[in-house]
VOGUMAR-457452 format. One record per residue: residue number from 1; residue in three letters; x, z, y of N, C-alpha, C in turn. Coordinates in nm, 2 decimals. Example, Ala and Ser with C-alpha at 12.3 -4.5 7.8 and 13.67 -1.06 7.14 Angstrom:
2
(node 1 'ALA' (1.32 0.78 -0.57) (1.23 0.78 -0.45) (1.32 0.78 -0.33)),
(node 2 'SER' (1.28 0.71 -0.22) (1.37 0.71 -0.11) (1.29 0.79 0.00)),
This chain:
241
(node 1 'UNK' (7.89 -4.88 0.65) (7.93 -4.91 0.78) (8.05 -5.00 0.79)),
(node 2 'UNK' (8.12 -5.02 0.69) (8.24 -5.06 0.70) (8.28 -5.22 0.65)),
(node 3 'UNK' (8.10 -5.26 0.58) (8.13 -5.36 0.54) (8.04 -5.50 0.63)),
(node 4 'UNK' (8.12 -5.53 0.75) (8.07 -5.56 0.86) (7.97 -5.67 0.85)),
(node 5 'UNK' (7.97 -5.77 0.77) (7.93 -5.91 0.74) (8.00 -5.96 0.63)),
(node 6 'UNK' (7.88 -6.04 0.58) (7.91 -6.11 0.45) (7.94 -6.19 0.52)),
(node 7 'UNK' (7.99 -6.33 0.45) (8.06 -6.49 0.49) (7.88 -6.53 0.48)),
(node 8 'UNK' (7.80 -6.52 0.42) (7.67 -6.56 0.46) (7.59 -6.56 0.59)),
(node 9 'UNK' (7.60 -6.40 0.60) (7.56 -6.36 0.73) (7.59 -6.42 0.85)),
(node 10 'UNK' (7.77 -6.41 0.85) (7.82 -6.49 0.95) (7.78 -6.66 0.99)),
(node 11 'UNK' (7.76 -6.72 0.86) (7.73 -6.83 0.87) (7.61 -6.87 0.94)),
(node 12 'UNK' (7.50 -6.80 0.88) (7.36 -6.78 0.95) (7.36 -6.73 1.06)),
(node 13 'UNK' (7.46 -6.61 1.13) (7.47 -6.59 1.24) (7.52 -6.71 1.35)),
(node 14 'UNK' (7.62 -6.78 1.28) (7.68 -6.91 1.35) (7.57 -7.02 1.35)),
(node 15 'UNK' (7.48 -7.06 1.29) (7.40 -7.12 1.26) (7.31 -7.12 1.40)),
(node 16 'UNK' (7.22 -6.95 1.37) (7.14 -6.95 1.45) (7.17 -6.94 1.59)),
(node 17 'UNK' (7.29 -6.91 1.63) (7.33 -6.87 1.79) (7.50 -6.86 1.80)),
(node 18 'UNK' (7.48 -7.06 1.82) (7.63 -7.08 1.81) (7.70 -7.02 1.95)),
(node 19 'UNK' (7.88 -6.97 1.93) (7.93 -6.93 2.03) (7.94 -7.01 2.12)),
(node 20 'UNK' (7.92 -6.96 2.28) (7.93 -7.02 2.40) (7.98 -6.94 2.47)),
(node 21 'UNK' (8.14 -6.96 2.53) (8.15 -6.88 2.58) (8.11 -6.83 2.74)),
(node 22 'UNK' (8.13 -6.96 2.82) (8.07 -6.93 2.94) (7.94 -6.86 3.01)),
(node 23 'UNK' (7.84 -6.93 2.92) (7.71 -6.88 2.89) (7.71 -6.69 2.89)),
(node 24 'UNK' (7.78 -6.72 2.79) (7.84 -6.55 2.77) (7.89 -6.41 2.89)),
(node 25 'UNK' (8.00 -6.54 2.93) (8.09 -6.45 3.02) (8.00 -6.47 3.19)),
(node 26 'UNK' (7.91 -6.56 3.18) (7.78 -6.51 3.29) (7.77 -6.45 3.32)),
(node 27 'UNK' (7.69 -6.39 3.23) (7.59 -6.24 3.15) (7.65 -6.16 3.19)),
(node 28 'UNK' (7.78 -6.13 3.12) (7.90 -6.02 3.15) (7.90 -6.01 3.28)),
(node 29 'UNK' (7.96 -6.10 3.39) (7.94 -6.08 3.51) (7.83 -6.04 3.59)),
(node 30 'UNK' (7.73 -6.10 3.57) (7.59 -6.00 3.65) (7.59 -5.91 3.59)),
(node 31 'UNK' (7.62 -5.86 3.47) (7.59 -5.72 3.43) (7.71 -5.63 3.47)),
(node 32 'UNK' (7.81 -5.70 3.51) (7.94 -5.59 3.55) (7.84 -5.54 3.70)),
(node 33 'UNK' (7.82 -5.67 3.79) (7.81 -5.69 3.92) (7.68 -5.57 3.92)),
(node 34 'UNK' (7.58 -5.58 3.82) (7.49 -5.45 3.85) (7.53 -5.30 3.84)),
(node 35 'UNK' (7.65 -5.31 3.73) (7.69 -5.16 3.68) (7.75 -5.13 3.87)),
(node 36 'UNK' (7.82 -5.19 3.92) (7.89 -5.17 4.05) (7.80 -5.13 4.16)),
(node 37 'UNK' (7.66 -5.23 4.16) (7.57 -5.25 4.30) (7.49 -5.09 4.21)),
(node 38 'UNK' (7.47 -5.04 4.13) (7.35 -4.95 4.10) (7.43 -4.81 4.17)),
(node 39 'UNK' (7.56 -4.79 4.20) (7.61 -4.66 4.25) (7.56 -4.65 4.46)),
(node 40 'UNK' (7.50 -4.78 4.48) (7.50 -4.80 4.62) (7.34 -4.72 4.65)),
(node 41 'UNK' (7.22 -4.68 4.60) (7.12 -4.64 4.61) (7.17 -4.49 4.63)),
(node 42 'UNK' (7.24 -4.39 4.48) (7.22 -4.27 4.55) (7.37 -4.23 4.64)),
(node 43 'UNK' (7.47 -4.34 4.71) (7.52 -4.33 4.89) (7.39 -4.29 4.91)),
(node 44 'UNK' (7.33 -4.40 4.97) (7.27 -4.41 5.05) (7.16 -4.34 5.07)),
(node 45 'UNK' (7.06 -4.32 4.96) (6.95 -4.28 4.95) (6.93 -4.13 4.93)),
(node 46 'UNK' (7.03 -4.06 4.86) (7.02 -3.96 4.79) (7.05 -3.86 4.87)),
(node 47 'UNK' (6.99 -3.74 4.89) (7.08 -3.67 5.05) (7.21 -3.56 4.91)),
(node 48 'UNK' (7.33 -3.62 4.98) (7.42 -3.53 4.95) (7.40 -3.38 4.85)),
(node 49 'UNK' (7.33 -3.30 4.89) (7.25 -3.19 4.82) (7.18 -3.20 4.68)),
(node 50 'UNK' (7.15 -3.33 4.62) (7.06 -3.35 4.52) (7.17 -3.46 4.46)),
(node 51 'UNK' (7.26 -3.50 4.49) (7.36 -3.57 4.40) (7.38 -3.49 4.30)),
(node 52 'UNK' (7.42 -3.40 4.32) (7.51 -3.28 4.21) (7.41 -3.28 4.06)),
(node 53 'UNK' (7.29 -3.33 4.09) (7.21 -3.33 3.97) (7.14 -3.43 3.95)),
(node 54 'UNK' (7.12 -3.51 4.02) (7.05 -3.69 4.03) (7.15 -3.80 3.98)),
(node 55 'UNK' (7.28 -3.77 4.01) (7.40 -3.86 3.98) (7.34 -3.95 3.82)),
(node 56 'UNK' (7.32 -3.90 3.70) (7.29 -3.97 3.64) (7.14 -4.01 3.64)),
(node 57 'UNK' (7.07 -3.99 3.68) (6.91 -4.00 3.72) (6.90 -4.16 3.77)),
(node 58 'UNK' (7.01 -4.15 3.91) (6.97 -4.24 4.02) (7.11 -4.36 3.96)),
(node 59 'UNK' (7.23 -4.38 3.94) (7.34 -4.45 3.90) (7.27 -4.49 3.75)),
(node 60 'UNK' (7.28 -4.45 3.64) (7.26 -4.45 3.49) (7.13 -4.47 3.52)),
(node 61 'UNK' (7.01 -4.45 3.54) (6.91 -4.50 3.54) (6.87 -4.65 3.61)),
(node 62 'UNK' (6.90 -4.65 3.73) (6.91 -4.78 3.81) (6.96 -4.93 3.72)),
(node 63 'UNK' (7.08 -4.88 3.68) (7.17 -4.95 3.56) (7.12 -5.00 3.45)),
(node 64 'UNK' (7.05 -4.88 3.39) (6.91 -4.87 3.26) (6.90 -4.99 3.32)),
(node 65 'UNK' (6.76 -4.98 3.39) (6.66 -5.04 3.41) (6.67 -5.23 3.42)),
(node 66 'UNK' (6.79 -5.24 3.51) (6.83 -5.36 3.58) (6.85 -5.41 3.42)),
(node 67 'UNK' (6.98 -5.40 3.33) (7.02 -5.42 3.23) (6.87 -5.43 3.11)),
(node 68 'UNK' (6.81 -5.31 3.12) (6.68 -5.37 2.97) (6.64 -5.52 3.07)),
(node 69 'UNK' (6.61 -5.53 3.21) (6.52 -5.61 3.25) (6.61 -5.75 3.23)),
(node 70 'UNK' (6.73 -5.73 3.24) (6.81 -5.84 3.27) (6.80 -5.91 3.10)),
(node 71 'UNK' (6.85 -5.80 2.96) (6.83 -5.82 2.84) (6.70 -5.86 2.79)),
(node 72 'UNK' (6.60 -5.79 2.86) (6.41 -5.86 2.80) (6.46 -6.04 2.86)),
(node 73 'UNK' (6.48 -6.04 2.97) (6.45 -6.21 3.04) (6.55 -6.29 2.91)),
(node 74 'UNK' (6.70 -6.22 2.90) (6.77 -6.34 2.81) (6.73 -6.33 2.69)),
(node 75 'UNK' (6.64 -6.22 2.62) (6.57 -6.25 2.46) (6.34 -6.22 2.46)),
(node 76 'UNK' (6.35 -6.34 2.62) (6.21 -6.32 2.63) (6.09 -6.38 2.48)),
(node 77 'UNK' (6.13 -6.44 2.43) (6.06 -6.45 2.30) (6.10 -6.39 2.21)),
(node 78 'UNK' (6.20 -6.33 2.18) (6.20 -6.15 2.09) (6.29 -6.07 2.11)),
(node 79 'UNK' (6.28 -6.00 2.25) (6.33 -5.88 2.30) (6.33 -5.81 2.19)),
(node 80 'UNK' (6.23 -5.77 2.18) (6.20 -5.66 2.05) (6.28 -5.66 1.96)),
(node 81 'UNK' (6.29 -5.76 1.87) (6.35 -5.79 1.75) (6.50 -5.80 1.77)),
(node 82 'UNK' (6.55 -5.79 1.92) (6.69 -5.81 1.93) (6.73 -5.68 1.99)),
(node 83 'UNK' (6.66 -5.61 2.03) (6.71 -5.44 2.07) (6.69 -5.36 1.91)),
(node 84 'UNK' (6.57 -5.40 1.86) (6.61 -5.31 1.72) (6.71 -5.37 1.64)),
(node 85 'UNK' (6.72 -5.49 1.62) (6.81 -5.53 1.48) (6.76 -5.56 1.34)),
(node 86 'UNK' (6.83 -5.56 1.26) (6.75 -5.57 1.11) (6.76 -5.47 1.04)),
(node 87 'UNK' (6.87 -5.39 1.08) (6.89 -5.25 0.99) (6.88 -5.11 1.07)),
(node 88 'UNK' (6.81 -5.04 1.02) (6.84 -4.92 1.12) (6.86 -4.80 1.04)),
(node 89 'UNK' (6.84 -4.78 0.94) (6.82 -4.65 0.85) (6.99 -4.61 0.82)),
(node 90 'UNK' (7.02 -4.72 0.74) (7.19 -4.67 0.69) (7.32 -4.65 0.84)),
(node 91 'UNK' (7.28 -4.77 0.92) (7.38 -4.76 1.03) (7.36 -4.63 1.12)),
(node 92 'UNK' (7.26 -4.60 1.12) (7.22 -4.45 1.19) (7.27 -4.33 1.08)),
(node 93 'UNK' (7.26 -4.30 1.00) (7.30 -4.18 0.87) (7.45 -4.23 0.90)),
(node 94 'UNK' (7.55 -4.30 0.88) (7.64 -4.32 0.89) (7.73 -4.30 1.00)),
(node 95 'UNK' (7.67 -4.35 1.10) (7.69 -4.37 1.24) (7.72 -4.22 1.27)),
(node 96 'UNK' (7.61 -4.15 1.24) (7.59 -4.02 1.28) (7.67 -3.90 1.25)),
(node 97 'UNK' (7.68 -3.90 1.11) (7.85 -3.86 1.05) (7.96 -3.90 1.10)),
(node 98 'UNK' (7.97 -4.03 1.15) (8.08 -4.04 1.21) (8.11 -3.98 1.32)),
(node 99 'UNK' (8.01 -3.96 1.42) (7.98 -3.91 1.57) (8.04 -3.76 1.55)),
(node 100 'UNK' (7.96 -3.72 1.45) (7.95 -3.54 1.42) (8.10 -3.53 1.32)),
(node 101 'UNK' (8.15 -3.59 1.25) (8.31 -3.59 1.18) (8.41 -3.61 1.29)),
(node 102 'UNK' (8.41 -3.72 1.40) (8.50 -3.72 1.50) (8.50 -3.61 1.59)),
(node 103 'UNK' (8.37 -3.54 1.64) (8.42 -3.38 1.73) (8.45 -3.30 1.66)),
(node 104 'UNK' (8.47 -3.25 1.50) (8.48 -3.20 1.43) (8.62 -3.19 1.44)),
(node 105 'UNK' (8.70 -3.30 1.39) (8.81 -3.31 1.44) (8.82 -3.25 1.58)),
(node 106 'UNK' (8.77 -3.31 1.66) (8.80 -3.33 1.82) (8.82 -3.17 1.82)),
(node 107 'UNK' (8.76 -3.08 1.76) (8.69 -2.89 1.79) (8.87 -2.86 1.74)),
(node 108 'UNK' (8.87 -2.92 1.62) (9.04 -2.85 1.52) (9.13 -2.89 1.57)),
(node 109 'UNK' (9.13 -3.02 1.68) (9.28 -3.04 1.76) (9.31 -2.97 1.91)),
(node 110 'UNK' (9.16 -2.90 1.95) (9.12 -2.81 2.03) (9.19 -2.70 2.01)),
(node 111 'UNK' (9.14 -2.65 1.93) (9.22 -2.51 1.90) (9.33 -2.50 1.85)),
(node 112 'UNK' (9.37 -2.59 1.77) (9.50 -2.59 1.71) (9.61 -2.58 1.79)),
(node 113 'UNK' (9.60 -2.75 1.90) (9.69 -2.74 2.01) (9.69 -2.69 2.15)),
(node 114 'UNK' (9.58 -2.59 2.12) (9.53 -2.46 2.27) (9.50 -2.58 2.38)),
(node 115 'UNK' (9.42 -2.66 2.35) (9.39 -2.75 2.51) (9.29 -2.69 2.59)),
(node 116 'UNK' (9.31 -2.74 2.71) (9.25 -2.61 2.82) (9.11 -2.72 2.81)),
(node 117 'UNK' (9.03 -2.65 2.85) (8.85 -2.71 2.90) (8.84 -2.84 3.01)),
(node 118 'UNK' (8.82 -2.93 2.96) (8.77 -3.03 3.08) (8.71 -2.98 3.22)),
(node 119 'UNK' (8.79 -3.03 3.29) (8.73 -2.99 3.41) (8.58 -3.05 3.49)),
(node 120 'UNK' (8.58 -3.16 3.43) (8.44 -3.24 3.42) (8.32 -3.15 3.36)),
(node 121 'UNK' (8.39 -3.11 3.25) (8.25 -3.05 3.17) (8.26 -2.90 3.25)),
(node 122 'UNK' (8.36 -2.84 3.28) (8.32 -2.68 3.30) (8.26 -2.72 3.46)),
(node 123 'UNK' (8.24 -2.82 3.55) (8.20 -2.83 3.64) (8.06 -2.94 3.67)),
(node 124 'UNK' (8.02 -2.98 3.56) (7.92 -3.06 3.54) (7.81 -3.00 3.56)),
(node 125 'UNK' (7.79 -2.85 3.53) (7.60 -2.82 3.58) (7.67 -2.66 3.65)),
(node 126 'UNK' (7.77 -2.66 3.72) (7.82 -2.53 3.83) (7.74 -2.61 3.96)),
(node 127 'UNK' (7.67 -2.45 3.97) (7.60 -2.44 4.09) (7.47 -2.50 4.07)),
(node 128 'UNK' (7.41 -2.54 3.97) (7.25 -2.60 3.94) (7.18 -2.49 3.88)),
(node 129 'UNK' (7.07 -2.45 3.94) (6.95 -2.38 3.85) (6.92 -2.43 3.76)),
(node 130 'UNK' (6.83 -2.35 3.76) (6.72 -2.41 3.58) (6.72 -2.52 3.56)),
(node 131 'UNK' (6.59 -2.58 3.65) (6.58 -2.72 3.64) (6.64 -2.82 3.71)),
(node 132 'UNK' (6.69 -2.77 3.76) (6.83 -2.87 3.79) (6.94 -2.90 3.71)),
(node 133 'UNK' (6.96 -2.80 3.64) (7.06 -2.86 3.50) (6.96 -2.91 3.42)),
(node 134 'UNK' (6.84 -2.83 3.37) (6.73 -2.98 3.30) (6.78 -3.13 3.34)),
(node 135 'UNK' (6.75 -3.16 3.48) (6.74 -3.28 3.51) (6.85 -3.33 3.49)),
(node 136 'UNK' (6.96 -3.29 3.48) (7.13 -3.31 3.47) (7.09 -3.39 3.33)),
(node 137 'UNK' (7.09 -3.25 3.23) (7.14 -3.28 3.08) (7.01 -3.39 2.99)),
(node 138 'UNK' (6.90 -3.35 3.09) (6.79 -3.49 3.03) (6.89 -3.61 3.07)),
(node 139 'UNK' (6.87 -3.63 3.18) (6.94 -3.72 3.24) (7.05 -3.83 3.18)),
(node 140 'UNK' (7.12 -3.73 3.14) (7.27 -3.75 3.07) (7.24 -3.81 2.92)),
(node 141 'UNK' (7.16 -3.71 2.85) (7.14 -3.77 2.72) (7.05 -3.89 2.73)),
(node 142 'UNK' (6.99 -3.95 2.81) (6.88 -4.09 2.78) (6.94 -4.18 2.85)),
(node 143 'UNK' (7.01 -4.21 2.99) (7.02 -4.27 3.04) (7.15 -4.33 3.05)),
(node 144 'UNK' (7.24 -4.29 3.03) (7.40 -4.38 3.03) (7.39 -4.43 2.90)),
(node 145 'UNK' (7.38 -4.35 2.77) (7.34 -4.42 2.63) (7.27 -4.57 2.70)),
(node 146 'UNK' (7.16 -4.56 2.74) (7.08 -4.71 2.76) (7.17 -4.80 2.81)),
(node 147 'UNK' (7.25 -4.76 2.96) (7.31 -4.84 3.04) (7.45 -4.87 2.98)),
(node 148 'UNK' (7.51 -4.79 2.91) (7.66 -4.80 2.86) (7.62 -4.89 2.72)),
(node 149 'UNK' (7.57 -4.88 2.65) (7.55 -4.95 2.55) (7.50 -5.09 2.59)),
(node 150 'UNK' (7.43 -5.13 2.66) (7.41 -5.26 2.73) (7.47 -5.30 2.77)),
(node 151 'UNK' (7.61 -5.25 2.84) (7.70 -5.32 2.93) (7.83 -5.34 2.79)),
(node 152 'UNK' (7.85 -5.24 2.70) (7.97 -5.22 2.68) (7.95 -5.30 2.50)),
(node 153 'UNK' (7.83 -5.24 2.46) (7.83 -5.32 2.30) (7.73 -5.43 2.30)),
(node 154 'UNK' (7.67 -5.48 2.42) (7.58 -5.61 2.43) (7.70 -5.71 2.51)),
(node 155 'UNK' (7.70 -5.69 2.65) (7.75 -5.77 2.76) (7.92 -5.82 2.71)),
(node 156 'UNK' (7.99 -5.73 2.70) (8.12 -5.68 2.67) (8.14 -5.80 2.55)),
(node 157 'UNK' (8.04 -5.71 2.44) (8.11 -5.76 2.29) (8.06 -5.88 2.29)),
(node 158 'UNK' (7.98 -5.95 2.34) (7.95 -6.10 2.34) (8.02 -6.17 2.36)),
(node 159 'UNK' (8.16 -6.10 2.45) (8.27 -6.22 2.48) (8.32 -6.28 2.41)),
(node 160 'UNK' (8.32 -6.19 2.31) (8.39 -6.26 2.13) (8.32 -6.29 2.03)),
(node 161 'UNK' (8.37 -6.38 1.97) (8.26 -6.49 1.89) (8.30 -6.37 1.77)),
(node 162 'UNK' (8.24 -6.30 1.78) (8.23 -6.15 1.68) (8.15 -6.23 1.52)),
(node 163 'UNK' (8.05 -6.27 1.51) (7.99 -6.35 1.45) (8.05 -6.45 1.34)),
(node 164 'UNK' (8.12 -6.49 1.38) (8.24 -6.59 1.32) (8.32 -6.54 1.22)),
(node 165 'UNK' (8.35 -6.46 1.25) (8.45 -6.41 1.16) (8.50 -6.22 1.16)),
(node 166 'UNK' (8.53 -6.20 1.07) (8.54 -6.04 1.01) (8.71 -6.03 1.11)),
(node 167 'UNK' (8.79 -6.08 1.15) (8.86 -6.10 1.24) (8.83 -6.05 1.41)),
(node 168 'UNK' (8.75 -6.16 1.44) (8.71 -6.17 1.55) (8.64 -5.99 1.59)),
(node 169 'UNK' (8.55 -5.97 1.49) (8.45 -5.85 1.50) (8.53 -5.73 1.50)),
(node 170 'UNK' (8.64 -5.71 1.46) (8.72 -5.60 1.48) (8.79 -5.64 1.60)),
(node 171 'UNK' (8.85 -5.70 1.62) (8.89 -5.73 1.77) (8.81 -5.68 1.87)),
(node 172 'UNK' (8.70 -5.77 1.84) (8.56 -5.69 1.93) (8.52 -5.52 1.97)),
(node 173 'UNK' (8.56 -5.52 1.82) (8.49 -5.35 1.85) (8.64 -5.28 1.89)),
(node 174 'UNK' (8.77 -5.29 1.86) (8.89 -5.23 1.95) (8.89 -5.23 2.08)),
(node 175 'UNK' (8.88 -5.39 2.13) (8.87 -5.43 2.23) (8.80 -5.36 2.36)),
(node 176 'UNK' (8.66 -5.31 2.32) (8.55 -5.31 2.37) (8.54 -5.15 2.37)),
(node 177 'UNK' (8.59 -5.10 2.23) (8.60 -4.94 2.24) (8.74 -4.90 2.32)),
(node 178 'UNK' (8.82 -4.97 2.33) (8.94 -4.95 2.46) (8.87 -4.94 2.57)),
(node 179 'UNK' (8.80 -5.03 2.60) (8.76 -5.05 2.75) (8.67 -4.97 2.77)),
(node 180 'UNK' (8.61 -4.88 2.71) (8.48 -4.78 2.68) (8.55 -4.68 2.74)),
(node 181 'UNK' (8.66 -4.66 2.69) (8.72 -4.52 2.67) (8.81 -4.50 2.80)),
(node 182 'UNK' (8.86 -4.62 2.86) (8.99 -4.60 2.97) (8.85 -4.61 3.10)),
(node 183 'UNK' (8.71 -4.66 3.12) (8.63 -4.68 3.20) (8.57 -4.50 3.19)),
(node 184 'UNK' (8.61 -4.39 3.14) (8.55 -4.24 3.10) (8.65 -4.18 3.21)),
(node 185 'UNK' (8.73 -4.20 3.34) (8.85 -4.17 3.44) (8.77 -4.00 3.49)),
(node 186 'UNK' (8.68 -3.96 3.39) (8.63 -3.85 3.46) (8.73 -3.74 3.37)),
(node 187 'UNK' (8.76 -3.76 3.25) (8.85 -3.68 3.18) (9.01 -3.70 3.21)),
(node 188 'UNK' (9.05 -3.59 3.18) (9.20 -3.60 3.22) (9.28 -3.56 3.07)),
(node 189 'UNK' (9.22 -3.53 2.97) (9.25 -3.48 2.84) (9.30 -3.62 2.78)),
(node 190 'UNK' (9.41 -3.64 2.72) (9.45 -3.76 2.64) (9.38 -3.74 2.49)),
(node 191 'UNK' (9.31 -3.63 2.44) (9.27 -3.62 2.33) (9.09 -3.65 2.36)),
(node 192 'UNK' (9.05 -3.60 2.43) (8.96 -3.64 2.49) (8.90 -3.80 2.50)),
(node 193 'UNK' (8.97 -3.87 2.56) (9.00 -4.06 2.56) (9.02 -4.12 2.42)),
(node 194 'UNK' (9.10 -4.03 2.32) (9.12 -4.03 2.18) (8.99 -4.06 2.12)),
(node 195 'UNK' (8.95 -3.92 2.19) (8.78 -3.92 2.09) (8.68 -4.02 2.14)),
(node 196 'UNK' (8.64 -4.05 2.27) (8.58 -4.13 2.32) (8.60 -4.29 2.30)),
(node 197 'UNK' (8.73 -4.29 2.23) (8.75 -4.44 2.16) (8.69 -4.44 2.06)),
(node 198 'UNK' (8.72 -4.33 2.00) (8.64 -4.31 1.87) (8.51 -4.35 1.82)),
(node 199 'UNK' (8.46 -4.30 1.93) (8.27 -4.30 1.94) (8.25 -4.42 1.98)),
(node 200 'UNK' (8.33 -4.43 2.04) (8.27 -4.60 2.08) (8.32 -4.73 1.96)),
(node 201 'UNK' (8.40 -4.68 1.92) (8.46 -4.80 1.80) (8.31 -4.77 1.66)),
(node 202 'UNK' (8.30 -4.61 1.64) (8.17 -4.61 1.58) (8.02 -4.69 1.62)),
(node 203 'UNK' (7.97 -4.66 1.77) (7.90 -4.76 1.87) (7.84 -4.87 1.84)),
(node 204 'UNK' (8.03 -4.93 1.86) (8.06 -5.09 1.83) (8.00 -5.14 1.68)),
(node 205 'UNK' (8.04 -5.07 1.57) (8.02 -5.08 1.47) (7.87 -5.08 1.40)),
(node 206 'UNK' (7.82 -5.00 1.46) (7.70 -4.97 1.44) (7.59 -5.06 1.47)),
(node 207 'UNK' (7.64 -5.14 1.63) (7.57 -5.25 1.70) (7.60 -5.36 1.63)),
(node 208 'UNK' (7.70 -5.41 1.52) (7.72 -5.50 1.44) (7.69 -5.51 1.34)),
(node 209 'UNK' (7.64 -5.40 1.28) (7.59 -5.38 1.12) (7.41 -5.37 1.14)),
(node 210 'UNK' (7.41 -5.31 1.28) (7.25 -5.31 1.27) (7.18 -5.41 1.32)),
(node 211 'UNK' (7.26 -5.49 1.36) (7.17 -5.65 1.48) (7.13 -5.59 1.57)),
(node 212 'UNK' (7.13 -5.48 1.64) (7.09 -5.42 1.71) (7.11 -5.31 1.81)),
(node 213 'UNK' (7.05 -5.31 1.93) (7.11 -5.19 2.03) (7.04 -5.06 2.05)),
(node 214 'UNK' (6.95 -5.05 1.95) (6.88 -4.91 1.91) (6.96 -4.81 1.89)),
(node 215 'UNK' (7.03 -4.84 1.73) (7.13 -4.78 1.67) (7.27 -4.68 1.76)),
(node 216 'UNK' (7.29 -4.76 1.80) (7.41 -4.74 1.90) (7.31 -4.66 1.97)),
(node 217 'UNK' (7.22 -4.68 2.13) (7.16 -4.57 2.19) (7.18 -4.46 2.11)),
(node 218 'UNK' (7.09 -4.48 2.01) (7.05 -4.32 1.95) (7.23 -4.26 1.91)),
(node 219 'UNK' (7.30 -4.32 1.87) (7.43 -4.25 1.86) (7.49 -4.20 1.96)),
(node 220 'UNK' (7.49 -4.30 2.04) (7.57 -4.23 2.18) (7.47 -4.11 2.24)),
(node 221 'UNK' (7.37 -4.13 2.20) (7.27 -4.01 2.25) (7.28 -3.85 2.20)),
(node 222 'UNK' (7.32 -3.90 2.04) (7.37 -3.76 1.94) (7.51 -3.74 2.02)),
(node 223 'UNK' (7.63 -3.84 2.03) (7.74 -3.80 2.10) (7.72 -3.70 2.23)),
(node 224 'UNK' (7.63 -3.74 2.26) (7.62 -3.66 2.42) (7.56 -3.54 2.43)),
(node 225 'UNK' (7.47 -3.49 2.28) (7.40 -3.37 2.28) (7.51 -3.29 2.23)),
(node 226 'UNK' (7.60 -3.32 2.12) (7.73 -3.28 2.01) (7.82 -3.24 2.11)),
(node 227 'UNK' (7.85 -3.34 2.22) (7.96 -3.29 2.33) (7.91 -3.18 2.43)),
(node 228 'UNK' (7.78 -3.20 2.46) (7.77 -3.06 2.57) (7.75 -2.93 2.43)),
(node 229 'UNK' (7.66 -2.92 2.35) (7.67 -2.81 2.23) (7.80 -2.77 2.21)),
(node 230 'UNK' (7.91 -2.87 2.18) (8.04 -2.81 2.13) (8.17 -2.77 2.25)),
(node 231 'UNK' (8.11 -2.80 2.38) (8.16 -2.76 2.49) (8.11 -2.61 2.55)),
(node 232 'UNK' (7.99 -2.65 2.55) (7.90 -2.50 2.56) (7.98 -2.40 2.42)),
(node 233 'UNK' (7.95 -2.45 2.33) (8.02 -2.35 2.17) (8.15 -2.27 2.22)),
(node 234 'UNK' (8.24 -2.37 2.24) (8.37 -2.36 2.25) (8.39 -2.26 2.39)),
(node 235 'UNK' (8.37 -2.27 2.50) (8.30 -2.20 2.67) (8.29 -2.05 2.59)),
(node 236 'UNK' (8.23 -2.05 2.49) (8.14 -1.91 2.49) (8.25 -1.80 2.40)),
(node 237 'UNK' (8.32 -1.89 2.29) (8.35 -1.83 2.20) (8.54 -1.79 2.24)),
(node 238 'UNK' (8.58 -1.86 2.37) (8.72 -1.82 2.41) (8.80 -1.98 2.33)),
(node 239 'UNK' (8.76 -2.08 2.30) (8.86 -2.16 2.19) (8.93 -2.22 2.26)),
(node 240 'UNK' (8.88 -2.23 2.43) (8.97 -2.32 2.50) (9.09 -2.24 2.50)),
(node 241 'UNK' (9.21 -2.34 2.54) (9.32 -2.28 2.56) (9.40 -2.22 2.71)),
């Protein structure tokens, strides 16, 4: 994971899809402009009552959708080949260690320094039934993965001629995992925002080693099952402080 690009690669990447930046920062803007306009369906649409458990359904889904359709149109001769990548096997094993070693930590600075429970998480599926937290935690793990990784390690990291140089690509992934992490205003924990830079700087990483936005999904997807499991874990066993 750490060895981002050869000076080959880069070359060939500069080759095939020289930087532009305007071109670029387009993109970025329709896709900010959709992350913004997708919260206006469940106002409006959603009756008050069914928010509490539709919120990612109707916001993170909407977002999905707009973003793959917007990403199929700008790689309509190989969508495909540009959501998977060229690598997927190593950046995922890696990736995923990394995901699962960062709350690991995240569990030992928990307890160590008695931090009290997220109030996001101990209030995320209060007051839902059965299948109403189903629909929550499905929800949660397929759908923001799709839309956050499209906005934040496609739209985002395109701004920087990431490609060019072993320079530029860490900038990118700081850059981009900063803005990941301070755009999470639902947590109030400073260790919390810690870790979520974390995952996303892994993410970022992952989306540069693999050519691809598969890798990243499926990580952020493991992040989001790891974080309710070790929230739930932690809930049960008294570790909050």
């Amino acid at each position: 994971m750490t060895n981002l690009c050869t000076a080959s690669e880069l070359a060939s990447a500069s080759t095939l899809s020289p930087y532009r930046f305007f071109p670029r920062l387009g993109m970025f803007a329709l896709a900010t402009l959709v992350v913004f306009l997708a919260a206006v369906p469940e106002v409006l649409f959603v009756p008050a009552d069914m928010q509490a458990y539709l919120a990612f359904t109707t916001t993170s889904g909407i977002t999905a959708l707009v973003l793959l359709a917007l990403f199929a149109l700008q790689y309509r001769a190989d969508a495909r080949t540009q959501w998977r990548g060229h690598s997927i096997r190593n950046p995922l094993r890696w990736g995923a260690l990394g995901i699962i070693g960062a709350y690991l930590l995240f569990g030992v600075a928990i307890f160590v320094l008695g931090l009290p429970r997220e109030v996001f998480m101990a209030e995320l599926l209060e007051g839902l039934n059965g299948w109403q937290a189903t629909i929550k935690i499905a929800s949660l793990i397929v759908l923001p993965p799709i839309a956050e990784e499209l906005f934040f390690r496609h739209y985002m990291l395109r701004l920087f001629p990431y490609e060019n140089s072993r320079a530029w690509t860490w900038i990118a992934i700081i850059v981009t995992s900063a803005v990941f992490a301070s755009m999470h205003i639902q947590y109030g924990n400073w260790m919390t925002v810690a870790l979520i830079f974390a995952c996303g700087g892994v993410f970022a990483v992952a989306r540069v080693v693999s050519g691809g936005l598969l890798v990243p999904v499926l990580l952020h997807s493991l992040a989001e099952i790891v974080a309710l499991t070790t929230d739930k874990s932690f809930s049960l066993m008294g570790l909050y402080g």
